[in-house]
C-alpha angles and dihedrals in degrees: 000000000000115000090213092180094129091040129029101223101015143043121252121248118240094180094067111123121235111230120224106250086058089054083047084052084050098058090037095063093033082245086172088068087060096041094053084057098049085047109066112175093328109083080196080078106062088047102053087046087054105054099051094046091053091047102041128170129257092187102101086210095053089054095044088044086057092043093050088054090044095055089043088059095035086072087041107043097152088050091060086047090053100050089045095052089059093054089053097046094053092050087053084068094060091058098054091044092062082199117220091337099116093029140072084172127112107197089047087049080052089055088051108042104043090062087039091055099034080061088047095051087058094056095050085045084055102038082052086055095041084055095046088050096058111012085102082064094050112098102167121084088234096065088036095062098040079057099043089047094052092055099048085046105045108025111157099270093053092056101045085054100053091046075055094051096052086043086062088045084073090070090214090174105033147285117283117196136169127200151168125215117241136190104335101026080273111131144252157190105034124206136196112210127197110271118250113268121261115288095010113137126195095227075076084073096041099099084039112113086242119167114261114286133194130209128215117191115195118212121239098250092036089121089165091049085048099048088047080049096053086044091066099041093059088058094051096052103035097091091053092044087050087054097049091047083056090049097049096039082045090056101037082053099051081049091047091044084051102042083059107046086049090048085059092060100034089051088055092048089053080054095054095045091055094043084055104051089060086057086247123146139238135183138169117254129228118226145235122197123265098263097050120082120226148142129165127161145160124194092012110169132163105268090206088054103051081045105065092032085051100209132066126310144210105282120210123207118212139181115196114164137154076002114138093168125040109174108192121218150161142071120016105247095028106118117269104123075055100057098036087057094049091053087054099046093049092054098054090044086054097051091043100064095258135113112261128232100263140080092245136007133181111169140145118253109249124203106239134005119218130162127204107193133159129288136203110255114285097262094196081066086216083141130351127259093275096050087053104041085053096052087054089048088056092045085054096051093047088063098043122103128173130306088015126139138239138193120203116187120179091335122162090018098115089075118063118281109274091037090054096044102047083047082049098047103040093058092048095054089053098044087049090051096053092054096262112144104223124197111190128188102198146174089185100113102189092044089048085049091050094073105023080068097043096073094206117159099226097060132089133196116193125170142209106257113239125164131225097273093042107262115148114233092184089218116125111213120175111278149136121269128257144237092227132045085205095247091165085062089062092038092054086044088058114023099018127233125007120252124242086238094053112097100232103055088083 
């Protein structure tokens, strides 16, 4: 059985590894802030959220399939409770069984994995009837299919057989093996045959032309009789112990598969409560294939922020199409860190299967997501800002492919003005060139210029709104840039009014 909720026709893989440079796009973005939200009081949660946000999907029917199932448990919330609940009760049994740990045995595995799977039986039993209670208020494919698969796979008179094979398994009324000697006289090829029925006696045999038999009683404290008893025992019924310990490990795997799939959504429902309670939206976005570029967004905010503030933030509105280039100027303080990490959040949350923090979202899907924002000088002194800040620059082309998506904030300004600009422009150009979108928050000037002259259709310049008596507004509206980034602002904000003898009171 295969629990198919995160792709329609595979499992997702929770073993995948997270490259660096993703983990560098997670703190980036304060990702951790998102993911305490999404994990209530189940760290489980948090992982699974932030898997799938890491790994994302490019396929546009794979994101609509996970936002199908996500709406489906967003107007059943205690239904997605209930079944998750099950999963981790099962599991649970695992962990009491301690299967095949203390013991190489097989007839003591056998002890320990027929109860074990006798309990498991009755989960799956459960999660089925959970299935058949609710599948009529299922409306996404997703739900649908897990439905339509436990059925097939657990109808009535499956069930009942296996609950018949694990009552044999009891041997009520003896073992019954067969075997052949092999090199040594030692014996081979054991075979476990099915136990006698109820009631049958072997004195009903006793007038049956039957090949010759021989008997061995072993004596009560005949330790070493018992012990070569024991012995025998354990080859005839290895092959059938291996086979429980399958079944059970088969059956433990299908729950943890589930437990995790449903942690994604319901850490995305504890997301959306929380969202809620501070009165912020969410919708889910409609999507434009990866080499189209759009954007297109209303009521658009920085989920982190209104997090930890706990309470609503300034939302921004963009229209980006047709737009392969969006430089970001304007005040200090204004915003624009904001507003470049909204635009990244939005877009893993997109590619993951989730809403989005906005009120309305309409993007391409892009191949990858990497950021490339500003770090505090190296302290070991091993190379300077600008060396650094390249190298990461390298790590990030080596991971682009076509149609991806990076997001520059502050980068190249640890260098003077035209150096940094040129640095600045130079990589932008190439990137561009290669079909990557940029989006670059920016104090380099020159480099800002550049692109504003150049005309061309595929740029765009937004700015930091700031009105006439310096108050930050932290909405980002379309705009040149500017010669200035307003620091007195920020100095009068600090420290008052400027002195006569300050040089930029003039």
């Amino acid at each position: 059985m295969n629990v198919c909720l995160l792709y329609s026709d595979r499992e997702f893989d929770w073993e995948q590894k997270i490259s660096a440079d993703r983990r560098q796009v997670a703190q980036d973005l304060n990702l951790d802030v998102l993911l305490a939200a999404a994990r209530g009081d189940d760290p489980v949660l948090a992982t699974a959220v932030e898997k799938v946000l890491l790994v994302g999907s490019c396929d546009l029917a794979e994101i609509q399939f996970r936002q199908e199932v996500l709406k489906d448990f967003m107007a059943q919330v205690p239904v997605l409770s209930e079944l998750y609940a099950m999963a981790m009760e099962a599991l649970e049994q695992r962990r009491r069984a301690h299967l095949g740990i203390f013991t190489r045995h097989a007839e003591s595995m056998m002890h320990e994995a027929i109860p074990l799977l006798r309990m498991l039986f009755e989960y799956l039993e459960k999660v089925r009837d959970w299935v058949r209670a609710h599948v009529e208020d299922f409306r996404s494919p997703g739900l649908q299919m897990f439905g339509q698969r436990l059925e097939q796979a657990l109808d009535d008179s499956y069930l009942n057989q296996v609950r018949d094979h694990l009552e044999a398994l009891a041997f009520r009324q003896g073992m019954v093996f067969s075997a052949q000697l092999g090199p040594g006289l030692k014996g081979q090829h054991y075979v476990l045959h099915q136990s006698p029925p109820a009631g049958h006696h072997w004195n009903l045999n006793f007038f049956r032309k039957s090949p010759e038999t021989y008997t061995v009683v072993i004596a009560d404290r005949d330790e070493s009789g018992h012990t070569a008893l024991g012995e025998l025992k354990d080859l005839g019924l290895a092959r059938v112990a291996r086979g429980l310990v399958q079944a059970a490990d088969h059956i433990l795997a299908f729950f943890k598969q589930l437990r995790m799939e449903l942690a994604f959504y319901l850490g995305c429902l504890n997301l959306a409560q929380r969202l809620q309670e501070i009165q912020e939206p969410v919708t889910f976005p409609t999507l434009a294939p990866a080499n189209e570029r759009v954007r297109e967004a209303s009521g658009l905010y920085d989920v982190c922020l209104a997090l930890q503030l706990n309470r609503r933030v300034v939302e921004n509105d963009c229209n980006a199409e047709g737009i392969s280039l969006t430089i970001v100027t304007g005040a200090n303080q204004g915003g624009k860190s904001t507003f470049l990490r909204s635009l990244g959040l939005a877009q893993l949350m997109m590619q993951s299967g989730m809403f989005v923090a906005a009120t309305r979202y309409h993007g391409n899907i892009c191949s990858e997501v990497f950021t490339h924002f500003g770090r505090r000088e190296d302290q070991t002194m091993e190379s300077g800002k600008l060396d650094e800040e390249l190298r990461r620059c390298a790590s990030i082309v080596d991971g682009l492919q076509k149609n991806g998506l990076v997001l520059f904030n502050e980068s190249f300004a640890s260098t003077n003005e035209r150096e940094g600009s040129e640095v600045a422009r130079q990589i932008t150009q190439a990137l561009v060139e290669s079909h990557i979108q940029v989006v670059f928050v920016t104090h380099l000037v020159t480099f800002a210029n550049q692109w504003q002259d150049s005309a061309a259709p595929w740029v765009q310049c937004l700015r930091a709104e700031r009105r006439d008596d310096g108050v930050r507004t932290f909405k980002i509206v379309e705009g040149a840039p500017l010669s200035t980034s307003f620091g007195r602002d920020v100095y009068r904000k600090i420290f008052g009014e400027l002195g006569e003898e300050d040089p930029e009171a003039s």
